[in-house]
C-alpha positions, 0 to 999 in steps of 0.5 A: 649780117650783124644786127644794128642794136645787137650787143656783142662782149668782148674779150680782148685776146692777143693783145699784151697789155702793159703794167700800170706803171709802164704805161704812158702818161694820162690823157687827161689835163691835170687838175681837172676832168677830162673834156668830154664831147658826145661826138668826135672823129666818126664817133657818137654817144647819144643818150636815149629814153623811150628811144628818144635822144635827151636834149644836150647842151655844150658848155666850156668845151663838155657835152651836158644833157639834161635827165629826169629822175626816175626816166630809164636811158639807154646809150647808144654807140655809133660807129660812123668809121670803116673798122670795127671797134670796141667801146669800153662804158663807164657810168658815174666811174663805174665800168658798165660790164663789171660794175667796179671802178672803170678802168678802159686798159683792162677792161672789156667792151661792147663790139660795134661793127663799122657803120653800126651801131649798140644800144648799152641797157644797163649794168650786166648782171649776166650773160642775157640781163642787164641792170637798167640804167635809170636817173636817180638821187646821188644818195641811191646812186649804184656808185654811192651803194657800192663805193663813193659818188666822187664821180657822179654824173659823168657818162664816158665811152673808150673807143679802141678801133680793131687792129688790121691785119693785111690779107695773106699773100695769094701766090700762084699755083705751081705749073703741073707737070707729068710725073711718074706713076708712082709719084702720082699715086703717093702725091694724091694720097698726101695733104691734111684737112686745114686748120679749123677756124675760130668762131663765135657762137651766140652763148645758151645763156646769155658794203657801200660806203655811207652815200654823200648828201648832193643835189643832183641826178646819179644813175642807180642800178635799175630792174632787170631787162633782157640783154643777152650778149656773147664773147668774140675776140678782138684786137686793140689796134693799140691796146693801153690808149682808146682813139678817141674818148667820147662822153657827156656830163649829166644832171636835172635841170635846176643842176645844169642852170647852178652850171650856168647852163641856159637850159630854157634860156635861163642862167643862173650861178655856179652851185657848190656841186658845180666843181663836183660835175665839172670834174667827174672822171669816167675811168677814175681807176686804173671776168665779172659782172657788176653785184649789185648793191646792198639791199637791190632786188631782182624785180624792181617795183617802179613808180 
């Protein structure tokens, strides 16, 4: 049985991946973001601090929830399908397992059984820590520190269901039959012990760019917190395009009213960062963990 809340890494084995340039045109509408709803096809991502679910709101066809700076999140996973999956994570356009720019051909995922569900903490900074996810400045964003704040704001989850594999054909023992001694003898000290199977086992162990001045909320590269995750392998039913695309678009709440979202009934006009969110791409670009930024220490102080 595998623990609701468990995170599992993958590697995505047996599968050929094709050149960026063989692959098939982007699933995204040209001249702007991809539309990004939480839920879709038997798929959810629910955005959590202290457990509980942030308030979201839909707007022009795109998920927003409302976040508060210094909260701590968690994301959450569900997989409502009969099939495993492996849910590829990018936050503000950065990959959640390597911290580089999110990729989800090539990149690895988390593993969420069929009817279940992963808890997402952070950053891996290894194989039993995580990088805690926490609502922060644009300016002290992980991806203004490690690179460009382009994508701030935006929350995206690839879901790439297993390849099935039908069972073997069981065909039916041959009839017996009496044969000679000898035959006997030489049959019985015949045959091989079968191939051994493949498992997986739980592991031992489980210069940035000058930030660009913006309102609004980013997520930065938090303290640590345990996280301990293995490798298993997985098959991508179809390995270069995910099944479904999952996210949700992120911001404080005077943020959300400059997009004209009625967050406590109140509406107010379009801000100058309001293009900015509107099109924040998850995986913005095409077996490592995420380093931190210049500057980041292991024990965090936190207000």
């Amino acid at each position: 049985m595998i623990p609701r809340n468990a995170m599992f890494i993958l590697s995505v084995l047996g599968c050929l991946l094709p050149a960026a340039g063989s692959c098939a045109a982007s699933p995204f509408p040209p001249g702007r973001g991809p539309a990004l709803r939480d839920r879709a096809a038997g798929y959810e991502l629910t955005v959590l601090v202290d457990g509980v679910p942030v308030p979201s709101y839909t707007h022009d066809g795109d998920t927003y929830v409302l976040g508060q700076l210094g909260a701590r999140y968690t994301l959450r996973v569900s997989n409502h399908s009969d099939r495993r999956i492996e849910a590829v994570v990018s936050v503000d356009g950065r990959d959640a397992i390597d911290g580089r720019p999110a990729d989800f051909r090539g990149k690895r995922g988390y593993l969420v059984p069929a009817g279940g569900s992963v808890d997402i903490d952070g950053w891996r900074i290894s194989r039993a820590e995580a990088a805690a996810f926490r609502f922060s400045s644009v300016a002290n964003s992980y991806a203004a520190r490690t690179g460009s704040a382009r994508e701030v704001g935006v929350i995206g989850v690839a879901i790439f269901p297993e390849r099935y594999l039908p069972p073997p054909i069981a065909y039916p023992a041959p009839v017996p039959y009496a044969a000679p001694r000898d035959a006997e003898r030489s049959r019985a000290e015949e045959g091989g012990a079968p191939p051994a199977g493949r498992s997986a086992a739980p592991s031992a162990s489980a210069e940035a760019q000058a930030p660009q001045a913006r309102p609004g909320l980013g997520t930065e590269y938090g303290e640590a917190v345990s996280s301990p995750i293995y490798e298993v392998e997985f098959a991508r039913a179809n390995p270069a395009r995910p099944a479904v695309l999952l996210g949700a678009r992120y911001n404080d709440r005077d943020g959300l009213l400059a997009l004209g979202i009625p967050v406590d009934g109140d509406i107010y006009g379009c801000g100058s960062d309001a293009d900015l969110r509107r099109t924040a791409d998850p995986f913005a670009a095409s077996d490592h963990f995420a380093a931190p930024p210049a500057g980041w220490r292991r024990a965090c102080e936190w207000r």
